[in-house]
PDB file of N, CA, C and O in Angstrom, chain B, residues numbered from 101:
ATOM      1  N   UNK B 101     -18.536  16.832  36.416  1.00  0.00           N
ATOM      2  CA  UNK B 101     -18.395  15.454  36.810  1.00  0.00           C
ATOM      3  C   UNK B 101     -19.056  14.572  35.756  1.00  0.00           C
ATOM      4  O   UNK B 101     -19.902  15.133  35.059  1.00  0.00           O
ATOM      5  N   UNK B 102     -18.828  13.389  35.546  1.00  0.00           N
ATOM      6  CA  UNK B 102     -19.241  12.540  34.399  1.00  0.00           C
ATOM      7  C   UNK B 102     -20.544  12.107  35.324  1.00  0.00           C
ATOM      8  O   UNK B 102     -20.725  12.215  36.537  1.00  0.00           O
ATOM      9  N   UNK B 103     -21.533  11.478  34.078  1.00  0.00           N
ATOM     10  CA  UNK B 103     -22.931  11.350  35.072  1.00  0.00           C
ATOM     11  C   UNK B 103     -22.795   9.618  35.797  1.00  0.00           C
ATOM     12  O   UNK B 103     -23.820   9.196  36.332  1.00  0.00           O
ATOM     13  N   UNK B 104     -22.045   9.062  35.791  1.00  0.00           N
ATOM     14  CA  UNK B 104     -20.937   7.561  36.420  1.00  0.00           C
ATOM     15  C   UNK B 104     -21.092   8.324  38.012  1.00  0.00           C
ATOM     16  O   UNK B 104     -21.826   7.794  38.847  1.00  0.00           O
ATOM     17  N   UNK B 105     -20.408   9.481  38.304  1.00  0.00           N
ATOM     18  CA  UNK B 105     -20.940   9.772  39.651  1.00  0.00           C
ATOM     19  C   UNK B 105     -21.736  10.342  40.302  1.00  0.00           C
ATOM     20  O   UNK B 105     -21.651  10.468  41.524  1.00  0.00           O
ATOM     21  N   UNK B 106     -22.880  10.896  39.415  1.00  0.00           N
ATOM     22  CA  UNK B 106     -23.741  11.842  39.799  1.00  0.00           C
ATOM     23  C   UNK B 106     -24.646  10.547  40.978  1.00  0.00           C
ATOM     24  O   UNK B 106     -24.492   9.328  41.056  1.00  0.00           O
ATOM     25  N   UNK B 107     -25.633  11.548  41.795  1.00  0.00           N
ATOM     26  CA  UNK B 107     -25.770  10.736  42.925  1.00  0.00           C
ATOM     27  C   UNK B 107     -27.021  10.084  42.400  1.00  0.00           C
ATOM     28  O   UNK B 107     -27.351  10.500  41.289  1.00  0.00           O
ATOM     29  N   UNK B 108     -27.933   9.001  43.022  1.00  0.00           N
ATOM     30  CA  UNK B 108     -29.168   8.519  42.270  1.00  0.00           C
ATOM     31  C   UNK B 108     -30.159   9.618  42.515  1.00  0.00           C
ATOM     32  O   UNK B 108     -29.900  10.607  43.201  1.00  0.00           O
ATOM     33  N   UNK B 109     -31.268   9.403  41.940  1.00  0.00           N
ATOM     34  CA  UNK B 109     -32.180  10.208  42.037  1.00  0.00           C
ATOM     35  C   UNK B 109     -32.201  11.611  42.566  1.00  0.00           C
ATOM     36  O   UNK B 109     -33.102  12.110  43.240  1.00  0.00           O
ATOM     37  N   UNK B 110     -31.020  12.217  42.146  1.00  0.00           N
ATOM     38  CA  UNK B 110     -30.600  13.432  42.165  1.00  0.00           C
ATOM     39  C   UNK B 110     -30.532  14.930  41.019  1.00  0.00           C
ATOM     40  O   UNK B 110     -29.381  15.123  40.629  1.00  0.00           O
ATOM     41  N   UNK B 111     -31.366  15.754  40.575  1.00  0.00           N
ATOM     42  CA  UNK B 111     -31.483  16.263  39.115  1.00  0.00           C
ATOM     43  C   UNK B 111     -30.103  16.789  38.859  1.00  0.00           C
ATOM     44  O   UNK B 111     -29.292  17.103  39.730  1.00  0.00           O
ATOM     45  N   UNK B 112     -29.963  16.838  37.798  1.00  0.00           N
ATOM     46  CA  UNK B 112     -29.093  17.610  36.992  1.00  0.00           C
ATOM     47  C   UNK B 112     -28.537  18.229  35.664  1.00  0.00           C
ATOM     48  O   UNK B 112     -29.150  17.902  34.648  1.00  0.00           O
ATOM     49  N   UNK B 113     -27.682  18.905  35.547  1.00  0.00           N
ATOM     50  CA  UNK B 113     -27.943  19.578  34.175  1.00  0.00           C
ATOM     51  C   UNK B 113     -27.143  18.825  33.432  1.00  0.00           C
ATOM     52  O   UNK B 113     -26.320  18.180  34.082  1.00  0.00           O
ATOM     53  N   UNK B 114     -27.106  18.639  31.719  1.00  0.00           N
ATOM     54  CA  UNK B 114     -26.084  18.130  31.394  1.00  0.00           C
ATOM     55  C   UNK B 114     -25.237  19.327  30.616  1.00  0.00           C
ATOM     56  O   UNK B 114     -25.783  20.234  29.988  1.00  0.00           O
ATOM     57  N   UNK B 115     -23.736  19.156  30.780  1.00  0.00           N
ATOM     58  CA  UNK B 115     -22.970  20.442  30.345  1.00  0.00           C
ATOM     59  C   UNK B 115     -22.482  19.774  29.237  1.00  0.00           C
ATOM     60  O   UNK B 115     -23.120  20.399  28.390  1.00  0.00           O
ATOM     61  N   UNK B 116     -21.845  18.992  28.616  1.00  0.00           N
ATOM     62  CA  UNK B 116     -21.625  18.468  26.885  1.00  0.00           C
ATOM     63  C   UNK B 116     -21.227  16.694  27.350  1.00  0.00           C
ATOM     64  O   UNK B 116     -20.990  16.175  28.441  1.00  0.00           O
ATOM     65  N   UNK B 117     -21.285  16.251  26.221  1.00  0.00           N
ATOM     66  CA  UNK B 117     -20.534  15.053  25.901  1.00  0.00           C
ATOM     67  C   UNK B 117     -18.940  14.919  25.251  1.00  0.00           C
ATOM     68  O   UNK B 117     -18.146  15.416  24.452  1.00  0.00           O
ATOM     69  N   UNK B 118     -19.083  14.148  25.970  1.00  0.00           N
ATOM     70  CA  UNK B 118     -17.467  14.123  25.335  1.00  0.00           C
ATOM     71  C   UNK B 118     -17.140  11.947  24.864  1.00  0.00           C
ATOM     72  O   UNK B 118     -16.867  10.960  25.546  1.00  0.00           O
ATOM     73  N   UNK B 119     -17.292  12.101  23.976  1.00  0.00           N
ATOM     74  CA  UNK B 119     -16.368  10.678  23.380  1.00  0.00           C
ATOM     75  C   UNK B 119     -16.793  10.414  22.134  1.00  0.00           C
ATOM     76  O   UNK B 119     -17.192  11.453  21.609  1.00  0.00           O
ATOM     77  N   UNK B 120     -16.898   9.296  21.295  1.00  0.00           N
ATOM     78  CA  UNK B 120     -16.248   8.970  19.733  1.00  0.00           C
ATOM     79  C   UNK B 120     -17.782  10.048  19.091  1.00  0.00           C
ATOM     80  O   UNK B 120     -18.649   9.894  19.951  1.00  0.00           O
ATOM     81  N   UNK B 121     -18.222  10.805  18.191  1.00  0.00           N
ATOM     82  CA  UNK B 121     -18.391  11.452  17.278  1.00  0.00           C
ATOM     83  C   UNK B 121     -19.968  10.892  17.269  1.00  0.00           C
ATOM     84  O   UNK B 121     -20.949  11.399  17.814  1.00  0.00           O
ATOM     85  N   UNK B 122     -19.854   9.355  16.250  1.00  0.00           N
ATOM     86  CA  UNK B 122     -20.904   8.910  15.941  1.00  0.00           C
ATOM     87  C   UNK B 122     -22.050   8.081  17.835  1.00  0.00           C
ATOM     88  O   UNK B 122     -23.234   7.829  18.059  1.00  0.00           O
ATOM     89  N   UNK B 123     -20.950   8.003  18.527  1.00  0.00           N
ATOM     90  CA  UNK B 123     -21.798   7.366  19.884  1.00  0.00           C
ATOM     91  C   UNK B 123     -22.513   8.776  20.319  1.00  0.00           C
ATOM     92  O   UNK B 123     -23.734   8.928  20.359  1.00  0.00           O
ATOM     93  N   UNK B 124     -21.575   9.749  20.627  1.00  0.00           N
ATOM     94  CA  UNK B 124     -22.497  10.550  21.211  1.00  0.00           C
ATOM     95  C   UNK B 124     -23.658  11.122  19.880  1.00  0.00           C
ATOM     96  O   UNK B 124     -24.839  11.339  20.154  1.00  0.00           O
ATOM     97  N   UNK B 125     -23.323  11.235  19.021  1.00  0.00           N
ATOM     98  CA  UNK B 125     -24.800  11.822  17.752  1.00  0.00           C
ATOM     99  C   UNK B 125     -25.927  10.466  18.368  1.00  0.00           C
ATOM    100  O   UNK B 125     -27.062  10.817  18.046  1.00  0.00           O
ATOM    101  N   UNK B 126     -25.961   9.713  18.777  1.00  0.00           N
ATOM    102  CA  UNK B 126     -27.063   8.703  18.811  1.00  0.00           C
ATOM    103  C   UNK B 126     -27.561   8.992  20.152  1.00  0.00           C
ATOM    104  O   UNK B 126     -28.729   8.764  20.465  1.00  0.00           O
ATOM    105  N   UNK B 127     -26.881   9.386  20.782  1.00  0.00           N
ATOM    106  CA  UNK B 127     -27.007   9.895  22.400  1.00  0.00           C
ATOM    107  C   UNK B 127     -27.595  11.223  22.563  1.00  0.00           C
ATOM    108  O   UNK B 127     -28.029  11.414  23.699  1.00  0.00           O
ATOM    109  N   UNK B 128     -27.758  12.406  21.563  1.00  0.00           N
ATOM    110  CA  UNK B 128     -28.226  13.311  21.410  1.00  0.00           C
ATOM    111  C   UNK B 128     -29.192  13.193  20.308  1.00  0.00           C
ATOM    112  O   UNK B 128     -29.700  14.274  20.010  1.00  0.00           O
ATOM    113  N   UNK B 129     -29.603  12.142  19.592  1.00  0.00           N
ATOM    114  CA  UNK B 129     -30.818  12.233  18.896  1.00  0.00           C
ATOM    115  C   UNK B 129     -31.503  11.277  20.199  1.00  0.00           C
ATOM    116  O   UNK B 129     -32.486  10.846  19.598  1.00  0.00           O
ATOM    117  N   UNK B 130     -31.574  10.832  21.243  1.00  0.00           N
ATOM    118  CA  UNK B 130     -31.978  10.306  21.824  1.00  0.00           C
ATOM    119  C   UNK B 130     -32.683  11.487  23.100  1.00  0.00           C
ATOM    120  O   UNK B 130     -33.397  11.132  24.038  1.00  0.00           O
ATOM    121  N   UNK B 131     -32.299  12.755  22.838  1.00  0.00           N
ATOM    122  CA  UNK B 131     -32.555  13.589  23.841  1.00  0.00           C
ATOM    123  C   UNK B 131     -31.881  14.260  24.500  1.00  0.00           C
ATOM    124  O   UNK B 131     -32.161  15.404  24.859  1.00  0.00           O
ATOM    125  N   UNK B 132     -30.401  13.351  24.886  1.00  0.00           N
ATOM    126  CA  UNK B 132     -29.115  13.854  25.729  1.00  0.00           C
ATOM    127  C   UNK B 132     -28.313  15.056  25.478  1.00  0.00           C
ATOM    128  O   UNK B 132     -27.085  15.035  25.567  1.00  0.00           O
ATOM    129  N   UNK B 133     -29.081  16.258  25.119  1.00  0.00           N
ATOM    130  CA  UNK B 133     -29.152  17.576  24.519  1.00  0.00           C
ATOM    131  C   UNK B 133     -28.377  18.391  26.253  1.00  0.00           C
ATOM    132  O   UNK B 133     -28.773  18.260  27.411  1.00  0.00           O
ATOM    133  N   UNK B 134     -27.050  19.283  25.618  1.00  0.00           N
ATOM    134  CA  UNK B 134     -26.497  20.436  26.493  1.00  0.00           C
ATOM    135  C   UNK B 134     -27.633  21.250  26.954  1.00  0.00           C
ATOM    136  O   UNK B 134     -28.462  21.742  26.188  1.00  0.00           O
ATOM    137  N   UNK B 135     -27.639  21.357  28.053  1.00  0.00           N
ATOM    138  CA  UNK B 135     -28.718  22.253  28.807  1.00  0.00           C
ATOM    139  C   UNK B 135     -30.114  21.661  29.444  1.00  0.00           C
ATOM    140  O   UNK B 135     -31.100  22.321  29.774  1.00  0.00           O
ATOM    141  N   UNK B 136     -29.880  19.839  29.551  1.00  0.00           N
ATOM    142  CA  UNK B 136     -31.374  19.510  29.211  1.00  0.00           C
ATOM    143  C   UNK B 136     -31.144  18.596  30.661  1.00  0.00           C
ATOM    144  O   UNK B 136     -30.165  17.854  30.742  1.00  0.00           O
ATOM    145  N   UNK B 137     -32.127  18.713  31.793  1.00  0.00           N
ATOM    146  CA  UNK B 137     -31.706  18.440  32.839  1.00  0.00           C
ATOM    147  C   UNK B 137     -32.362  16.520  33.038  1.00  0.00           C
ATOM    148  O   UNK B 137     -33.140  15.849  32.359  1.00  0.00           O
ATOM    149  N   UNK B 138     -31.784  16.307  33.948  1.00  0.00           N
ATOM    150  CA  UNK B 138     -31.687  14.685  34.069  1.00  0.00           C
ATOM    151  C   UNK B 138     -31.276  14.048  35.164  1.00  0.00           C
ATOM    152  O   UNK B 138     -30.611  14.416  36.133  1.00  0.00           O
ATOM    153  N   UNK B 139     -31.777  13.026  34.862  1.00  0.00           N
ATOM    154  CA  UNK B 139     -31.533  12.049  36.536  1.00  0.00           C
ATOM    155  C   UNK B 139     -31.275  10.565  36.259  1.00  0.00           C
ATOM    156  O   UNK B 139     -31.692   9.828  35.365  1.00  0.00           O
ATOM    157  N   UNK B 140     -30.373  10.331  37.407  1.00  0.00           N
ATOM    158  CA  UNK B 140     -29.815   8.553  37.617  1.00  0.00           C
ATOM    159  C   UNK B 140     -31.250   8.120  38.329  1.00  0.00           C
ATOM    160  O   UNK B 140     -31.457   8.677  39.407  1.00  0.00           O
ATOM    161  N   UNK B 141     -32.290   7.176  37.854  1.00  0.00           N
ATOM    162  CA  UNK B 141     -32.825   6.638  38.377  1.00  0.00           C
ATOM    163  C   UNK B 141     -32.442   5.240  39.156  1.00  0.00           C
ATOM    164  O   UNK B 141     -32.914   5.078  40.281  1.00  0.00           O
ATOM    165  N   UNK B 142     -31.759   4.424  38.694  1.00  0.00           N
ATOM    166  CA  UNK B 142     -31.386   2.858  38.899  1.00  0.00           C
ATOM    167  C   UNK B 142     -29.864   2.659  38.146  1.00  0.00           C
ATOM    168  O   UNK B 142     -29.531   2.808  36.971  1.00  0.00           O
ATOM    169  N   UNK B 143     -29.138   2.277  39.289  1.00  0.00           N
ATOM    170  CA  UNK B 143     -27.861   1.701  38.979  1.00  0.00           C
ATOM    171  C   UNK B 143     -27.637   0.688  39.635  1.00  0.00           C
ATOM    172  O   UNK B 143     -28.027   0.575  40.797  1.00  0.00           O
ATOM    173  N   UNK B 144     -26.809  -0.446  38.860  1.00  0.00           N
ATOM    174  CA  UNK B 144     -26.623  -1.866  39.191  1.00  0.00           C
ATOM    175  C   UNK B 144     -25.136  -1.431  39.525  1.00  0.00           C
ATOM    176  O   UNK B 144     -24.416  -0.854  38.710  1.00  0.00           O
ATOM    177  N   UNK B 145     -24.661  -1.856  41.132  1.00  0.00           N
ATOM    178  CA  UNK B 145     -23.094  -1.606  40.879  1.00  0.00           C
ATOM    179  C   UNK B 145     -22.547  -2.672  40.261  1.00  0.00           C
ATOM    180  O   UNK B 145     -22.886  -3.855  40.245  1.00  0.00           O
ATOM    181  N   UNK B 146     -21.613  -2.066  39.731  1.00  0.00           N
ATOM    182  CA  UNK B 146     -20.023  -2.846  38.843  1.00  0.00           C
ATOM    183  C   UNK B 146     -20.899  -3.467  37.827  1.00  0.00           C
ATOM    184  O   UNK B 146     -20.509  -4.421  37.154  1.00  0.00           O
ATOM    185  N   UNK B 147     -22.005  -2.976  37.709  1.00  0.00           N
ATOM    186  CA  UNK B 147     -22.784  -3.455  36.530  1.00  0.00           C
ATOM    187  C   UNK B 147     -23.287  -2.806  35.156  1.00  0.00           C
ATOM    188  O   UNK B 147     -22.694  -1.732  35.254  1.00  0.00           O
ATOM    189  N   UNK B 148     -23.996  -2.726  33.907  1.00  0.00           N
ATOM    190  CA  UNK B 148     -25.086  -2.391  33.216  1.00  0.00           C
ATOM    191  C   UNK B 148     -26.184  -2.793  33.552  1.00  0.00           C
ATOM    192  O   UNK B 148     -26.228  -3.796  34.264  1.00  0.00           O
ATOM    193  N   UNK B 149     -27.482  -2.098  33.122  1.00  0.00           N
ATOM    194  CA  UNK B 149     -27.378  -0.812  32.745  1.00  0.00           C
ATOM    195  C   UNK B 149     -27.324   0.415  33.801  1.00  0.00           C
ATOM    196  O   UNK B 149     -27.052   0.125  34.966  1.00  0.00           O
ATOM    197  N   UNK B 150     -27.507   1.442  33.545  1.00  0.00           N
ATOM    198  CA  UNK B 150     -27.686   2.688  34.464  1.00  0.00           C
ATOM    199  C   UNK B 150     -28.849   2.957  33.925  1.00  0.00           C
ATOM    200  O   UNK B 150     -28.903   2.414  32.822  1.00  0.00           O
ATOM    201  N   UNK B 151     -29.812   3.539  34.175  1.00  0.00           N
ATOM    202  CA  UNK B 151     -31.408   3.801  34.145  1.00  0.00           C
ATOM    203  C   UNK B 151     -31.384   5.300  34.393  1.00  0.00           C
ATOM    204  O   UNK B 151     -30.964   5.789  35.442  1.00  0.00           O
ATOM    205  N   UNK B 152     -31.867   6.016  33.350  1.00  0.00           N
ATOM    206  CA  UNK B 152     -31.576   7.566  33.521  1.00  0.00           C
ATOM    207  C   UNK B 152     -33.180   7.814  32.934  1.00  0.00           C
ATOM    208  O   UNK B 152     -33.840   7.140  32.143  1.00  0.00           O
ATOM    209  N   UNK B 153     -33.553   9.256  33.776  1.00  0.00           N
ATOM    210  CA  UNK B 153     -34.878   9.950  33.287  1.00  0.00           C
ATOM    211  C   UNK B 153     -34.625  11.241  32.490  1.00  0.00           C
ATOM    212  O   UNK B 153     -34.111  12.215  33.041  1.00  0.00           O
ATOM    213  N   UNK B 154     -34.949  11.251  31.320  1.00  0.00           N
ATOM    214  CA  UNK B 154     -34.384  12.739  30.353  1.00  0.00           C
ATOM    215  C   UNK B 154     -35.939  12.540  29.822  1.00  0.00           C
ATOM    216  O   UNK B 154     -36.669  11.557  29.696  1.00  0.00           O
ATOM    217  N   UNK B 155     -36.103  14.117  29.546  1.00  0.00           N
ATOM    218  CA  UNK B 155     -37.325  14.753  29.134  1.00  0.00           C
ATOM    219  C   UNK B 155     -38.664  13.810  29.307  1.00  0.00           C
ATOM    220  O   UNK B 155     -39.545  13.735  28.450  1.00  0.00           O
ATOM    221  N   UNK B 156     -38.667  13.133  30.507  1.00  0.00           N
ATOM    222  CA  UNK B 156     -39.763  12.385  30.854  1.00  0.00           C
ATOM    223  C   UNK B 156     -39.908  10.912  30.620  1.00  0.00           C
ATOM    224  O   UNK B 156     -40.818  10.237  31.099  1.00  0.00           O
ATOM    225  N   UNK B 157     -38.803  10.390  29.734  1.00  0.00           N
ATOM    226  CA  UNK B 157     -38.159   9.354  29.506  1.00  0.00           C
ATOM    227  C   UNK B 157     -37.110   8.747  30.048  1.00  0.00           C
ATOM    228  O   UNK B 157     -36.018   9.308  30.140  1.00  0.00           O
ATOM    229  N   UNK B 158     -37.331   7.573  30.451  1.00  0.00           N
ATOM    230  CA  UNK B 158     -36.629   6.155  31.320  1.00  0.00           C
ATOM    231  C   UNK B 158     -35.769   5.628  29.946  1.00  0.00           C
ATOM    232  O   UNK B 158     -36.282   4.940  29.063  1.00  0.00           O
ATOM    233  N   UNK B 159     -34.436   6.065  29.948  1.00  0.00           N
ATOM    234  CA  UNK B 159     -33.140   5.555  29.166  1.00  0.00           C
ATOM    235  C   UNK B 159     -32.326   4.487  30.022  1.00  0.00           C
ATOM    236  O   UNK B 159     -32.026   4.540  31.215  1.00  0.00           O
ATOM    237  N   UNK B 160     -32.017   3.372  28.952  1.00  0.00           N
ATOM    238  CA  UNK B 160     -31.044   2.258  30.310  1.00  0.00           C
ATOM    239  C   UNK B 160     -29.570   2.969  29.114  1.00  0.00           C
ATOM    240  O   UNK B 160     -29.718   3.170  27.909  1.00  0.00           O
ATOM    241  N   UNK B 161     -28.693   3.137  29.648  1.00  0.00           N
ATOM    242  CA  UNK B 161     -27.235   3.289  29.098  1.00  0.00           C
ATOM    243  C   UNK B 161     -26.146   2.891  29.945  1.00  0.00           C
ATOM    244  O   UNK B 161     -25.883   3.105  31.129  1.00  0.00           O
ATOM    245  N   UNK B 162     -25.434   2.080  28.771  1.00  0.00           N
ATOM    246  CA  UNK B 162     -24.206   1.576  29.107  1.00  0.00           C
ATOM    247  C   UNK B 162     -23.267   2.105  30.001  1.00  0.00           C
ATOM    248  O   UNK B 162     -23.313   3.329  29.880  1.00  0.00           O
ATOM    249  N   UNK B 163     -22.380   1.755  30.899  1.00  0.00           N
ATOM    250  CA  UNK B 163     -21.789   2.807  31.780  1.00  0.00           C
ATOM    251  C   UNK B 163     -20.999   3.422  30.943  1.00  0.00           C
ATOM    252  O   UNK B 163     -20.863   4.635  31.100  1.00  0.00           O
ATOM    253  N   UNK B 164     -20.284   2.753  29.849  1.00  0.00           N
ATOM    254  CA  UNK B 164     -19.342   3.571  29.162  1.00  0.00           C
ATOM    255  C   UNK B 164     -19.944   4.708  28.111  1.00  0.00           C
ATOM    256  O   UNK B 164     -19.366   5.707  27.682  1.00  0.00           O
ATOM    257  N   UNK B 165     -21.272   4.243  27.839  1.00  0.00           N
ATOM    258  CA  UNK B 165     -21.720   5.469  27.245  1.00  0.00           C
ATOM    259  C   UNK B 165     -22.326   6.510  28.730  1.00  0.00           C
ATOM    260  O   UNK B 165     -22.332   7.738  28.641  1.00  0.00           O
ATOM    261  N   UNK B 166     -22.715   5.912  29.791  1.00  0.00           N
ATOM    262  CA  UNK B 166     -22.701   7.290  30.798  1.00  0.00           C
ATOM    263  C   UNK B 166     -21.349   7.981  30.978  1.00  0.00           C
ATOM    264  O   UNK B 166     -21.419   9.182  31.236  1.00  0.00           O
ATOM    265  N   UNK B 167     -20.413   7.563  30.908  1.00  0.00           N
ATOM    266  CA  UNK B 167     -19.128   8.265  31.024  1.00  0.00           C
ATOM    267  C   UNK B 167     -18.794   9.096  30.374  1.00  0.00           C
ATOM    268  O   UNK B 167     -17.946   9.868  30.821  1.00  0.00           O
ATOM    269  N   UNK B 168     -19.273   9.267  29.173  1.00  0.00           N
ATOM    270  CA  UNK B 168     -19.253  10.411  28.429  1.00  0.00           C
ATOM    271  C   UNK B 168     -19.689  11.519  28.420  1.00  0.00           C
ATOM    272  O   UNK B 168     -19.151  12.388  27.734  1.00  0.00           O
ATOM    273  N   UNK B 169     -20.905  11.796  29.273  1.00  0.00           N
ATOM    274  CA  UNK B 169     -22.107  13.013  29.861  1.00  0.00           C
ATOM    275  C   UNK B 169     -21.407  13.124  30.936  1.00  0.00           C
ATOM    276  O   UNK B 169     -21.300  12.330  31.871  1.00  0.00           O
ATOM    277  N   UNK B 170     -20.752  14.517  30.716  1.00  0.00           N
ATOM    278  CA  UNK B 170     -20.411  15.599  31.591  1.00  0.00           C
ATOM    279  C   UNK B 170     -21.646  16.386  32.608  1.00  0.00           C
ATOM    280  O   UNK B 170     -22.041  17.367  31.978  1.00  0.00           O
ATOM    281  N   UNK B 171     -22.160  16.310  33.560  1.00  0.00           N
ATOM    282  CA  UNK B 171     -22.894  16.681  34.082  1.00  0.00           C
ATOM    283  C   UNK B 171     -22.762  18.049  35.283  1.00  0.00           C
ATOM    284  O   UNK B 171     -21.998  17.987  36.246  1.00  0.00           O
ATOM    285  N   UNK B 172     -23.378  18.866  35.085  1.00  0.00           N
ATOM    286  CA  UNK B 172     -23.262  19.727  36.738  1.00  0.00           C
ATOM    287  C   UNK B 172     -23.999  20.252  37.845  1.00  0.00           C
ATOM    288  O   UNK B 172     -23.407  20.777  38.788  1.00  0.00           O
TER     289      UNK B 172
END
């Protein structure tokens, strides 16, 4: 499932990214590493940002860059 529906404050793993080349390389020097587990802290509906916790770190990302993290 893309992490757009994962539930809030719910953990999970991330299984790959998928979209343009250079967005996701900035998204994985940022931490957003296959195998590296994570959580929706704060979502604004029909809004930005989404508020995610990875390796102990509070990330705000765009929904369209959450759409790209395949999650399971």
């Amino acid at each position: 499932m893309k992490l757009l529906d994962a539930p809030i404050n719910t953990c999970c793993r991330i299984e790959r990214l998928d979209g343009p080349e250079t967005e996701c390389r900035r998204l994985l020097d940022l931490g957003l590493t296959p195998g590296e587990e994570m959580a929706v802290v704060q979502a604004v509906p029909f809004g930005d940002p989404l508020v995610v916790e990875v390796r102990g770190m509070r990330l705000a990302l765009r929904r369209r860059e959450a759409a790209w993290i395949r999650v399971l």
